[in-house]
C-alpha positions in Angstrom: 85.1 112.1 46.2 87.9 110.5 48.3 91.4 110.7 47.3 91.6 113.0 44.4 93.3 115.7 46.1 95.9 115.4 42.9 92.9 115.9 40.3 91.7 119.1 42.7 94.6 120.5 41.9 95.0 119.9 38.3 91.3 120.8 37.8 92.2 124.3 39.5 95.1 124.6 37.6 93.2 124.0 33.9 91.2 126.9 33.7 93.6 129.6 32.9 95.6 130.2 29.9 93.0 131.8 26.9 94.0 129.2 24.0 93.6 129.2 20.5 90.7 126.9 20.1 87.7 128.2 17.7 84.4 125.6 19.5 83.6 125.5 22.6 84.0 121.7 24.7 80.5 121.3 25.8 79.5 118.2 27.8 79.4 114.3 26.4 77.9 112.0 27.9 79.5 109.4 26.1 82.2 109.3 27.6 80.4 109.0 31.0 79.7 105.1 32.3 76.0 104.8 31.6 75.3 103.3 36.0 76.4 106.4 38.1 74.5 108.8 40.3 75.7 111.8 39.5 77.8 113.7 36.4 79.3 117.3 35.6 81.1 118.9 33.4 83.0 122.3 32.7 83.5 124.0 29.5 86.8 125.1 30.2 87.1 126.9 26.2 83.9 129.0 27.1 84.6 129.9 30.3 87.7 132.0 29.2 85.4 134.0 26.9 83.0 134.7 29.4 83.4 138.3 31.5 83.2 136.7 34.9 86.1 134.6 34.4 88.2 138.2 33.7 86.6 140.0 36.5 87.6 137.1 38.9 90.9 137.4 37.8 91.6 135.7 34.6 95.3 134.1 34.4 96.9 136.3 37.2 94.4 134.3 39.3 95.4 131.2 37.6 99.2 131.8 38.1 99.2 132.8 41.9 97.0 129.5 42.3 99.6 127.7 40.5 102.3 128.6 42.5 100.8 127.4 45.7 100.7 124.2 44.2 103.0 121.5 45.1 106.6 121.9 43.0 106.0 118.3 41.5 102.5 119.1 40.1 103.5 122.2 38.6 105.0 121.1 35.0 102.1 118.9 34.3 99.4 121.8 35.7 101.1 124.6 33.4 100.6 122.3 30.6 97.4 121.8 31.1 96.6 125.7 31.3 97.9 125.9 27.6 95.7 123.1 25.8 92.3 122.3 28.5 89.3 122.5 26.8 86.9 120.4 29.4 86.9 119.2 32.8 84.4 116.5 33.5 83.5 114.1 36.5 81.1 111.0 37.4 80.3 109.8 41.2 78.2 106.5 41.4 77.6 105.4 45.4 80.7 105.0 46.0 83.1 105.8 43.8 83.8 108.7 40.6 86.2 109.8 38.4 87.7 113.1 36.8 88.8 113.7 33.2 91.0 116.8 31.9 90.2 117.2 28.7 93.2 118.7 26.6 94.6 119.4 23.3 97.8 117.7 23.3 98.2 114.0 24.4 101.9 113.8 23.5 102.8 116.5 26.4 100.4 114.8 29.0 102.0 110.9 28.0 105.4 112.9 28.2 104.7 114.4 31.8 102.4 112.2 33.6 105.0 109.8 34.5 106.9 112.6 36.1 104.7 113.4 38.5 105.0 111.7 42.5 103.6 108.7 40.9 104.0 105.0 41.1 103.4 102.3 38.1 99.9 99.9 38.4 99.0 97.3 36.4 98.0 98.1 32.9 94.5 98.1 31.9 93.4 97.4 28.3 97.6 97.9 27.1 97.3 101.6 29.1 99.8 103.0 32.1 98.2 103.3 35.1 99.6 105.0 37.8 99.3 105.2 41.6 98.7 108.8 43.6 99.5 108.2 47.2 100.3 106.4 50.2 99.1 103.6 52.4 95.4 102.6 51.6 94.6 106.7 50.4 96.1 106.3 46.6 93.9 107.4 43.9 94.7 106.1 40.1 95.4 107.9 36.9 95.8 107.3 33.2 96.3 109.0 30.0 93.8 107.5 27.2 95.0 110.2 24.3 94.2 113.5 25.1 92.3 113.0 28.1 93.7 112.5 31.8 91.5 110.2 33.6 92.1 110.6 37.7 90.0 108.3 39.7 89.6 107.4 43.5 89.6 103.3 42.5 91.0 100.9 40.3 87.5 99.7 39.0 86.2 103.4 38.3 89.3 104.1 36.4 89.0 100.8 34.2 84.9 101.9 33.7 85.8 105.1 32.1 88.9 103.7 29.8 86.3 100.9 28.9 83.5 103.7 27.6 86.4 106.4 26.5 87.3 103.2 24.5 84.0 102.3 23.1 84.3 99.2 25.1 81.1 100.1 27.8 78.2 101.7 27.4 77.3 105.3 27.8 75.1 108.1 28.9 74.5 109.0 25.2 71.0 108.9 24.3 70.0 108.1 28.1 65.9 109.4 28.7 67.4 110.3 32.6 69.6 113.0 31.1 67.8 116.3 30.4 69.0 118.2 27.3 69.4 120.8 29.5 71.9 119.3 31.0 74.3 119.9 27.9 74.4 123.7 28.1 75.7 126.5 29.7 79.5 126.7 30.8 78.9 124.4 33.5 76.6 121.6 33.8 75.7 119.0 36.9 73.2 116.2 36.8 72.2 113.9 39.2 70.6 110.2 37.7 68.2 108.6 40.3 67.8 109.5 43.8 70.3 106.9 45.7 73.1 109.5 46.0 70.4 112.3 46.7 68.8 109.9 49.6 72.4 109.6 51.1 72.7 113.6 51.0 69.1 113.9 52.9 70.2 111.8 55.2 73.5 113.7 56.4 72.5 116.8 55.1 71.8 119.9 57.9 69.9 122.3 55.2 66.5 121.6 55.6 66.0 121.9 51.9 68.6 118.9 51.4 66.6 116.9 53.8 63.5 116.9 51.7 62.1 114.3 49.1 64.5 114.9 46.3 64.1 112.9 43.4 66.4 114.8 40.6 68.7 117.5 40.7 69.9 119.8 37.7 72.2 122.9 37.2 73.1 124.7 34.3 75.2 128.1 34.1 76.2 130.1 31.7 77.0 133.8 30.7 75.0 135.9 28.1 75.4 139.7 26.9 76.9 140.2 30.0 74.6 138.5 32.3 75.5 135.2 34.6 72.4 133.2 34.5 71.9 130.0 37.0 69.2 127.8 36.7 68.6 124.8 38.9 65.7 122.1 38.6 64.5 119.8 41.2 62.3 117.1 41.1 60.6 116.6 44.2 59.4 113.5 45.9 55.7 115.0 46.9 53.7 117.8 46.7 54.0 118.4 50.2 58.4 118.2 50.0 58.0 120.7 46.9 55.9 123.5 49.1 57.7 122.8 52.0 61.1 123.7 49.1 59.9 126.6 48.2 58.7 127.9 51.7 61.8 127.4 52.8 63.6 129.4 49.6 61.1 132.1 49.5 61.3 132.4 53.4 65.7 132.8 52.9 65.2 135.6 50.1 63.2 137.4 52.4 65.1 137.0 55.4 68.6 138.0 53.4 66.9 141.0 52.1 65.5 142.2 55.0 69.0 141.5 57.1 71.6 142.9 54.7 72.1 146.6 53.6 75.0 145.2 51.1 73.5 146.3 47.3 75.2 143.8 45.7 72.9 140.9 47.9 69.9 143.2 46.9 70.5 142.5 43.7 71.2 138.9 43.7 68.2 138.1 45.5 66.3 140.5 43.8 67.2 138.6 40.7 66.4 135.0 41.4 62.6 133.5 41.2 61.1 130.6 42.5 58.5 128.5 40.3 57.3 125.6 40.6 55.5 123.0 37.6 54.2 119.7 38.4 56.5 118.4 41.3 59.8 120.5 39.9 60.9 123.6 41.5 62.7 125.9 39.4 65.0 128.0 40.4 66.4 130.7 38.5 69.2 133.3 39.1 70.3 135.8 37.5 72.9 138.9 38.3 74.9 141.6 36.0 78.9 140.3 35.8 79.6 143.9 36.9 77.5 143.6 39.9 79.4 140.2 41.0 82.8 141.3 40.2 82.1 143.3 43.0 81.1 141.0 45.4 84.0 139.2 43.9 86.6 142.0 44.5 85.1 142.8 48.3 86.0 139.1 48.9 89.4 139.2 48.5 
């Protein structure tokens, strides 16, 4: 998504600070425009419980990231760390948005304005704001506890207009799998415009198949990180050729690598297929990937 360097690092700076709050924030789609092409989302409250988020880190992580930030983002982004409880984003063909879902809405009004920011017009009585110079600005807003960063002036007014009730929504949509609203984090795609465009320009040779639907969900159970991915596939023939070419990798990466930590990642993902979906499933020990995450750094 073009010109939302700002919300990249907001987003990065969010996911820190263990809070107080008692639920989780688990997706909702309505507050996503009901037209886009693709839609995710971040539980930012259960991802600090989970024992990957520690092993990668935890707030130390958070706070060196933080400080590599630019000086004029950091008041707002340490806010942030203390009251975030979701991240979530739309894309249609051309255009998307981000919102940072927090806890206090006085603190964000109070500091948004302070950032390297410019005023826009107002939409529905709200301040917008310009990020940016020359014809790469990107737009934000704060509607209550939510900051809104979007790469257009028409994507920001779509999500004020549903986070206002005034648009319609994803809510109750028969394209959204309830699937889609679990695990810490969720991505969906909704037709297979944006998926076409991806084939098109994509190098994998799995992207460049029929694709019809995507969906990924993961989450973190009894210390366990679980990642399961769905694709609908055009035609019987793109859904063998998939999972030749996925069965074919495993192989090839377990025969190639003497690293145990591999072994068992590959070891613990399957390949199925049902219908024209193919189901992928993986699923790896925290321990085990806190390795691979501390021989990384």
């Amino acid at each position: 998504m073009r010109h939302l360097t700002l919300a990249a690092f907001l987003a990065l700076g969010t996911i820190g600070v263990p809070g107080g709050h008692a639920f989780a924030a688990p997706f909702e789609p309505k507050i996503i425009p009901d037209s886009v092409q693709a839609v995710g989302h971040l539980d930012v409250d259960a991802l600090r419980k989970t024992q990957i988020f520690t092993a990668a880190g935890g707030q130390a992580a958070i706070d060196a990231a933080l400080d590599e930030a630019p000086a004029e983002l950091r008041p707002l982004a340490r806010s942030l760390t203390r009251t975030v409880r979701g991240i979530s984003f739309w894309r249609d063909s051309e255009h998307g948005a981000v919102y940072v879902q927090t806890g206090d809405g006085r603190e964000l009004a109070r500091l948004l304005p302070k950032l390297p920011v410019k005023p826009a017009a107002a939409i529905d009585g709200r301040s917008v704001y310009t990020m940016g110079d020359g014809d790469k600005h990107g737009y934000c807003a704060a509607f209550g506890d939510t900051l809104v960063l979007a790469d257009s002036s028409e994507s920001l007014e779509r999500s004020l207009h549903v986070l206002g009730g005034k648009a319609t929504n994803l809510a109750g949509s028969n394209k959204l799998p309830m699937s889609s609203r679990q695990g810490v984090f969720v991505f969906v795609t909704i037709g297979d415009n944006l998926l076409g465009a991806i084939s098109k320009s994509a190098h994998s040779k799995v992207l460049q198949l029929a694709i019809r639907s995507v969906v990924i969900d993961v989450g973190e159970t009894a210390g366990q990180l679980t990642a399961n991915a769905r694709a609908e596939m055009g035609s019987a023939d793109a859904l063998q050729k998939a999972k030749s070419i996925l069965d074919g990798l495993r192989a090839l990466g377990s025969l190639s690598s003497d690293d145990a930590v591999l072994h068992a990642l590959l070891d613990g993902v399957t390949v199925t297929s049902t219908g024209l979906a193919l189901e992928v499933v993986a699923k790896l020990p925290v321990a085990e990937l806190a390795k691979l995450i501390q021989s990384k750094k």
